[in-house]
BAVEX-387969 format. One record per residue (C-alpha): residue number from 1; x, y, z negated. Coordinates in Angstrom, 2 decimals. Example, Ala and Ser with C-alpha at 12.3 -4.5 7.8 and 13.67 -1.06 7.14 Angstrom:
BEGIN
{site 1, {12.30, -4.50, -7.80}},
{site 2, {13.67, -1.06, -7.14}},
***
This chain:
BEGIN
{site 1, {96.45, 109.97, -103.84}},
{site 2, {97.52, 106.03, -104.46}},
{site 3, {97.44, 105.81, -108.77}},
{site 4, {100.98, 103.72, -108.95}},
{site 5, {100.00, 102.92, -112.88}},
{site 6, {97.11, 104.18, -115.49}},
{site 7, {98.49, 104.26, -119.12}},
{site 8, {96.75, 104.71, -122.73}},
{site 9, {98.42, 105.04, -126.14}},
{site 10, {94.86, 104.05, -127.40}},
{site 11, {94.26, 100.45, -128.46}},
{site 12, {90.62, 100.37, -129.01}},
{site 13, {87.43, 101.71, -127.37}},
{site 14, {86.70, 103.38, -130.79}},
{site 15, {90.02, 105.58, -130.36}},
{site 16, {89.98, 105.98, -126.65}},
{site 17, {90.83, 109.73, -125.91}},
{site 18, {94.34, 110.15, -123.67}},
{site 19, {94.70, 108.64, -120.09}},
{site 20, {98.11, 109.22, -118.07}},
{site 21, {98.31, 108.68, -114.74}},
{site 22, {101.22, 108.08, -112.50}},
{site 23, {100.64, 109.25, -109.18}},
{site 24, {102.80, 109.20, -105.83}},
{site 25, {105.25, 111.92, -105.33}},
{site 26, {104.20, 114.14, -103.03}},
{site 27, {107.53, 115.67, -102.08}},
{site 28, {106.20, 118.79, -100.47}},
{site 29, {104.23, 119.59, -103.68}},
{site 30, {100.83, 121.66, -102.63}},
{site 31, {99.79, 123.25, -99.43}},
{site 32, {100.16, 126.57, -100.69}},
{site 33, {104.21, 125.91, -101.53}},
{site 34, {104.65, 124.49, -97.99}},
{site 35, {103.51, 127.23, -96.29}},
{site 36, {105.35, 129.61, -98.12}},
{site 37, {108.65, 127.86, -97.76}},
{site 38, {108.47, 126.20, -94.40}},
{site 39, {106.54, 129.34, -92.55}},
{site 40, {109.68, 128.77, -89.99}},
{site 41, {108.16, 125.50, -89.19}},
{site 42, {105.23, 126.71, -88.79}},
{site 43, {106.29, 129.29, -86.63}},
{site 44, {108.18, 126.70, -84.64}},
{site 45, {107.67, 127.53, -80.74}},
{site 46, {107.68, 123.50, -80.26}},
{site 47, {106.06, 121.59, -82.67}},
{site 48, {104.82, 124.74, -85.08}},
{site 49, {100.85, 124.38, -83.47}},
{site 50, {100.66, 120.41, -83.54}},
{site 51, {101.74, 120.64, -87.58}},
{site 52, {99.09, 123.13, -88.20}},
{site 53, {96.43, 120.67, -86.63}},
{site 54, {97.94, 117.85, -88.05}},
{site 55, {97.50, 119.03, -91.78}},
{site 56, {94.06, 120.02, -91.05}},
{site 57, {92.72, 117.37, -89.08}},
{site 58, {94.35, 114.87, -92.26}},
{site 59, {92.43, 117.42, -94.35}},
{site 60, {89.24, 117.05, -92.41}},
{site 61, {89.60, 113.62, -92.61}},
{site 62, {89.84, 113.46, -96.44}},
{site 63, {86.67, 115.79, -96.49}},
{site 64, {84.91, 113.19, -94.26}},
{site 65, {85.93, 110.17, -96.29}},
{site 66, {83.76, 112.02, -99.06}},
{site 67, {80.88, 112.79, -97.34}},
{site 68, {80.33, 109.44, -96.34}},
{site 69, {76.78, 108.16, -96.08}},
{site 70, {77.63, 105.61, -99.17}},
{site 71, {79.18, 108.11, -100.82}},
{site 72, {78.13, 111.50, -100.64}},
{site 73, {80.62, 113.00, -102.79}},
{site 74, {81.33, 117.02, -102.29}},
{site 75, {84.65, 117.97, -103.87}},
{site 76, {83.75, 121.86, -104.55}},
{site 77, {87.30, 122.92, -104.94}},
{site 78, {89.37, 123.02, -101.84}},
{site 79, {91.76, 125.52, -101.31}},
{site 80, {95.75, 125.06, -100.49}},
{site 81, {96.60, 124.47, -104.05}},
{site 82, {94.35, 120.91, -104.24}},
{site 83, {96.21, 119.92, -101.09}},
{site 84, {99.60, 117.53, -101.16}},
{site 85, {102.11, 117.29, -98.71}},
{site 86, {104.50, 114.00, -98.26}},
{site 87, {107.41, 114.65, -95.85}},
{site 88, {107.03, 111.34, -93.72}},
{site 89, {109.94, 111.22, -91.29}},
{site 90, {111.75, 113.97, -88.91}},
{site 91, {108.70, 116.61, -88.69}},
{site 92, {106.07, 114.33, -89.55}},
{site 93, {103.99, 114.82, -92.78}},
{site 94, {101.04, 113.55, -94.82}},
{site 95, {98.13, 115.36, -96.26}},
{site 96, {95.81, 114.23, -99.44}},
{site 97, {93.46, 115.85, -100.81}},
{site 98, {93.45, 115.96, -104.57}},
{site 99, {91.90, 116.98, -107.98}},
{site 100, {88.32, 115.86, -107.96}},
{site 101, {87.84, 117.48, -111.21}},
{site 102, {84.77, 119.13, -109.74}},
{site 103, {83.38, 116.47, -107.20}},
{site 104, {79.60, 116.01, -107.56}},
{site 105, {77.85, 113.12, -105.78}},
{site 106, {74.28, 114.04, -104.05}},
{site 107, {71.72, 114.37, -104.34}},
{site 108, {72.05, 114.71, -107.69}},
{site 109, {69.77, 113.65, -110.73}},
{site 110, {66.36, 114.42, -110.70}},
{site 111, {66.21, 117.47, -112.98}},
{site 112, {69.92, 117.77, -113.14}},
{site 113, {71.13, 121.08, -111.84}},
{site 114, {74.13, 122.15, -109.75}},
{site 115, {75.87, 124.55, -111.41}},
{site 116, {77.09, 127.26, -109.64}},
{site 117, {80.44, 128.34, -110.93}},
{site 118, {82.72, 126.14, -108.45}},
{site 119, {85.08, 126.66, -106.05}},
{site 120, {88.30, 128.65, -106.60}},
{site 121, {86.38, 132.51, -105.63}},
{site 122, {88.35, 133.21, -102.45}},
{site 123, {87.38, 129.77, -100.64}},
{site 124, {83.55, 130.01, -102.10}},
{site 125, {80.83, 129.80, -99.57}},
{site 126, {78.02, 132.07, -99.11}},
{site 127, {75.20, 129.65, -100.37}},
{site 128, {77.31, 129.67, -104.07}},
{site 129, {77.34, 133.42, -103.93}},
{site 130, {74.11, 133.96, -103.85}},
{site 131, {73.19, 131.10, -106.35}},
{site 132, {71.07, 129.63, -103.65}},
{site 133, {71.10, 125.18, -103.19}},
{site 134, {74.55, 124.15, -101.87}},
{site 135, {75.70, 121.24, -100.23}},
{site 136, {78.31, 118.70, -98.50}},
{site 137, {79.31, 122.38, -95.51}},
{site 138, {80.72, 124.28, -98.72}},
{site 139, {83.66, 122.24, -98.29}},
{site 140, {83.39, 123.05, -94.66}},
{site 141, {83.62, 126.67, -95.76}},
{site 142, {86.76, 126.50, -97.74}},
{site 143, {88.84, 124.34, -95.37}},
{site 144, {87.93, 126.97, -92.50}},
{site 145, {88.97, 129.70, -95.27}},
{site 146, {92.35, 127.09, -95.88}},
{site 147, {92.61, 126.93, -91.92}},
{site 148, {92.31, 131.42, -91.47}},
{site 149, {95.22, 131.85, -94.68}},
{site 150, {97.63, 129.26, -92.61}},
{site 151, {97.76, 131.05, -89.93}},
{site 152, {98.52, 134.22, -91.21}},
{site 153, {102.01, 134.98, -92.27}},
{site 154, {102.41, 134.67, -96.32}},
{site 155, {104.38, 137.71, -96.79}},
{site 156, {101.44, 139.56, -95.10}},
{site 157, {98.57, 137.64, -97.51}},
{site 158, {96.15, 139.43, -99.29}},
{site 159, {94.45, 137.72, -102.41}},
{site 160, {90.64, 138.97, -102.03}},
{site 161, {89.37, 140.61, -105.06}},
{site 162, {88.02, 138.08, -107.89}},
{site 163, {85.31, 140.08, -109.25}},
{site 164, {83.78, 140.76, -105.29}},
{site 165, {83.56, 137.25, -105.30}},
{site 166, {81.84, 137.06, -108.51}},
{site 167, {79.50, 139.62, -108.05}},
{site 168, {76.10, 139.41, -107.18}},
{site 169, {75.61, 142.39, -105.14}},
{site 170, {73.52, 141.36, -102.20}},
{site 171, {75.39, 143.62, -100.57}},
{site 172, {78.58, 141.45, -100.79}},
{site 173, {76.93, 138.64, -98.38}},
{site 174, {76.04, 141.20, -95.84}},
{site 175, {79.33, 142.55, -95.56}},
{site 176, {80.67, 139.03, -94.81}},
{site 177, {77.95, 138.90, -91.82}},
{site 178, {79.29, 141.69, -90.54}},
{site 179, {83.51, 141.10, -90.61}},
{site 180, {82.81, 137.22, -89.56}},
{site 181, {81.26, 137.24, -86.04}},
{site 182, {82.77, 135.08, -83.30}},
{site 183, {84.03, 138.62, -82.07}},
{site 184, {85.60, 139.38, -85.22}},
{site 185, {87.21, 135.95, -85.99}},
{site 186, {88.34, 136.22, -82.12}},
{site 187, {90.02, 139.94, -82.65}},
{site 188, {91.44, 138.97, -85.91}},
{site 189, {93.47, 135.85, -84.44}},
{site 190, {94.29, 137.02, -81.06}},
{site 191, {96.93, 134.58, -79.47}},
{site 192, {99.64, 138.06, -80.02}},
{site 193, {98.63, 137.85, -83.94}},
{site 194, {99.82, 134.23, -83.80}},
{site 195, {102.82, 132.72, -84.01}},
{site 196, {104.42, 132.48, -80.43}},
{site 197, {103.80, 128.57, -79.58}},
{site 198, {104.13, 126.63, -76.66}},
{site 199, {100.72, 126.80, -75.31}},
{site 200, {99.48, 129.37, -77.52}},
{site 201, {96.83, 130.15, -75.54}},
{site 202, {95.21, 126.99, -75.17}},
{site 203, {95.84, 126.53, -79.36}},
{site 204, {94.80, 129.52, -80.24}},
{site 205, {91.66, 128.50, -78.63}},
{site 206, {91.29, 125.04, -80.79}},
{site 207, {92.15, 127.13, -84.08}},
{site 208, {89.56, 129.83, -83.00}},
{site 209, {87.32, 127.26, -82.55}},
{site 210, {87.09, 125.73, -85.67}},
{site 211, {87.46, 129.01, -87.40}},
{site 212, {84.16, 130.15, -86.00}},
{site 213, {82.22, 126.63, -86.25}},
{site 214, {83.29, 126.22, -89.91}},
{site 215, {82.97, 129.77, -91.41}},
{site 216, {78.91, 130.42, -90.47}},
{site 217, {77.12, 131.91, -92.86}},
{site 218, {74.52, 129.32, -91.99}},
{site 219, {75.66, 125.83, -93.87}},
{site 220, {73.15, 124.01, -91.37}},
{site 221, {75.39, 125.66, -88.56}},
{site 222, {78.60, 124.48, -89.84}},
{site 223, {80.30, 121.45, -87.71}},
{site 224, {80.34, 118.54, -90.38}},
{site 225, {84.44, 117.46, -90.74}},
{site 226, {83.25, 113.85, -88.93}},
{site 227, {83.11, 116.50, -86.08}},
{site 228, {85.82, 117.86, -86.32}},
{site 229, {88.61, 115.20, -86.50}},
{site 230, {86.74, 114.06, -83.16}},
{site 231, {88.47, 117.15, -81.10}},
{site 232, {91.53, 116.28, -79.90}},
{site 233, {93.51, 119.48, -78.75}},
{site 234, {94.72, 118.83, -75.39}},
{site 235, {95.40, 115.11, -75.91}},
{site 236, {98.15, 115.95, -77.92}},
{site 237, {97.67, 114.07, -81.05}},
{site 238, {97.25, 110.46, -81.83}},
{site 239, {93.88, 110.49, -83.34}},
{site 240, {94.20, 106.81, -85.23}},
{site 241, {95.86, 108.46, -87.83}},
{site 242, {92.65, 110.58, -89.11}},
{site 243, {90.61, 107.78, -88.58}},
{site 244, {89.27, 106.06, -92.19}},
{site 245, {87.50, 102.82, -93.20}},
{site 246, {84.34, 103.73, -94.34}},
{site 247, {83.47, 102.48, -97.59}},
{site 248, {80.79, 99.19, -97.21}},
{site 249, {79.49, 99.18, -100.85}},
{site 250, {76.72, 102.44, -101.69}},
{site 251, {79.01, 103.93, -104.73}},
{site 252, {76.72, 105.34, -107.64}},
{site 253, {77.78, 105.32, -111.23}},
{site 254, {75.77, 106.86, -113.42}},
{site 255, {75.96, 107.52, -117.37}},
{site 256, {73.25, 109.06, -119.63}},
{site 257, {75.56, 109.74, -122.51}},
{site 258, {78.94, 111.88, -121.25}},
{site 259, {81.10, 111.46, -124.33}},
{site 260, {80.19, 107.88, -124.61}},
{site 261, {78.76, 106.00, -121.61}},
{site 262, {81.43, 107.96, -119.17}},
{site 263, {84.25, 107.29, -121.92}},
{site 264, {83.03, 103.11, -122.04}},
{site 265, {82.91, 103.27, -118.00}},
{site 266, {86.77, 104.72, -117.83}},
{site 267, {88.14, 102.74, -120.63}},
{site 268, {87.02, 99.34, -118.42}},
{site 269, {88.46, 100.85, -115.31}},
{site 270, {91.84, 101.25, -117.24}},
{site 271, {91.61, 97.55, -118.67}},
{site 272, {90.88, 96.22, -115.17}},
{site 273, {93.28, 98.14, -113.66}},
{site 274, {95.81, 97.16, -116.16}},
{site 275, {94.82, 93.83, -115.95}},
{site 276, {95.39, 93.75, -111.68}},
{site 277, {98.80, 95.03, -112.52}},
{site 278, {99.46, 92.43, -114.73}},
{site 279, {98.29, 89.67, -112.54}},
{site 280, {100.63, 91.22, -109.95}},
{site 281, {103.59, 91.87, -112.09}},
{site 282, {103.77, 87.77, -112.88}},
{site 283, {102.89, 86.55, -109.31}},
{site 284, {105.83, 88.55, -108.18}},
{site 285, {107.51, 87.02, -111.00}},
{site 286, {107.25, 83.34, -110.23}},
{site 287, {108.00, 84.20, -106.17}},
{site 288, {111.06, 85.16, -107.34}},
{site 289, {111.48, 82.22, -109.51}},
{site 290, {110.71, 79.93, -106.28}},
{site 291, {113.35, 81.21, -104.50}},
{site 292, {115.53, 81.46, -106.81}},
***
């Protein structure tokens, strides 16, 4: 989300501890809200399917702005509530994808592990459940888990059990292999469980799709999100809007010392940005004393 201002009640480095930041309102509020109180939209025999793909090909789109080649950033904590919503004109929305509280660049440090307790437990992928290496298709994982819990009524939602997800019964794992075949994912969003679209066959087909190529238990098997804002359902969407500009510069910021160098590297973000808005603030200034 676009940062409209960065604010500090802090005058020195020495007594740098609060940062506020102003964000954009996101009028929808979270994913999880929207669907909730607009499942009539969503249910809309019309346009009900194309707003569906829309949020999740802008979702997929975020995801593959972060795993970039130059930046290689996985965010480790998607789920519906880390995911805004802007109304932007008569049935038209926009998606970001926020709180990067738990982003982690890769690879990481030599000798620096990954910790394992990430991800909100029902949108967790396999790989984190059994404590094995995890990479950029966990967040591949959890938007196909964001995709499965849109489509299904929220009234008829059941929040999985929090300790099954924490528990490291090996057991666990192969009871996922066994209730997320193709078959299964295919019997358990039949085109009659769906909402009645226009061309719910042929949708039901795209969802199905990316249910099954994003929920493998297999990360290598997983269609990377650069994939997957590629398909374009029937022609039906304009696909410039989930296209990105990469990034040109490798990012990689690094600190030794969290409570210092990390604190010195934020407080001189703040000043610069500060500073931009400054610079701004009078050049607007004096084009309004030109005309005037």
């Amino acid at each position: 989300m676009n940062i409209l201002d960065a604010y500090t009640p802090d005058t020195t480095f020495q007594s740098f501890q609060n940062i506020y930041l102003v964000f954009e309102l996101m009028d929808q509020r979270d994913l999880r809200h929207f669907h909730f109180h607009n499942w009539n939209k969503i249910c809309h025999h019309q346009n009900g399917a194309p707003l569906i793909a829309d949020i999740m090909l802008q979702l997929f789109s975020a995801i593959a702005y972060l795993h970039q080649p130059k930046l290689r950033l996985i965010h480790r904590d998607i789920k519906p509530d880390n995911i805004f919503i802007k109304q932007a004109g008569e049935g038209d929305c926009i998606v970001k994808l926020g709180d990067l509280g738990h982003a982690r660049q890769i690879p990481p440090k030599e000798g620096q592990p990954m910790t394992m307790n990430i991800t909100t437990c029902q949108y967790r992928a396999p790989e984190v459940m059994k404590n094995e290496l995890y990479s950029m298709p966990i967040d591949i994982w959890s938007a196909g888990c964001v995709l499965a819990e849109i489509l299904v009524p929220p009234n008829l939602q059941k929040p999985l059990d929090n300790a099954l997800f924490n528990s490291d019964d090996p057991k666990i794992v192969s009871q996922m292999h066994c209730q997320l075949t193709a078959q299964t994912i295919t019997t358990k969003f039949t085109n009659n469980r769906l909402p009645q679209w226009k061309n719910v066959e042929k949708w039901g087909e795209y969802f199905r799709y990316i249910l099954e190529n994003t929920l493998k238990l297999d990360p290598s098997e997983r269609l990377k999100a650069a994939k997957i804002i590629e398909l374009n359902p029937f022609e039906m969407l304009d696909m410039e809007k989930y296209k990105f500009q990469p990034v040109t510069d490798v990012y990689e910021e690094k600190a030794e010392n969290f409570r210092v160098d990390w604190r010195m590297k934020i407080y001189d973000k703040l000043k610069d940005f500060n500073q931009k808005r400054m610079e701004e603030i009078q050049r607007r200034q004096n084009e309004n004393n030109l005309q005037n």
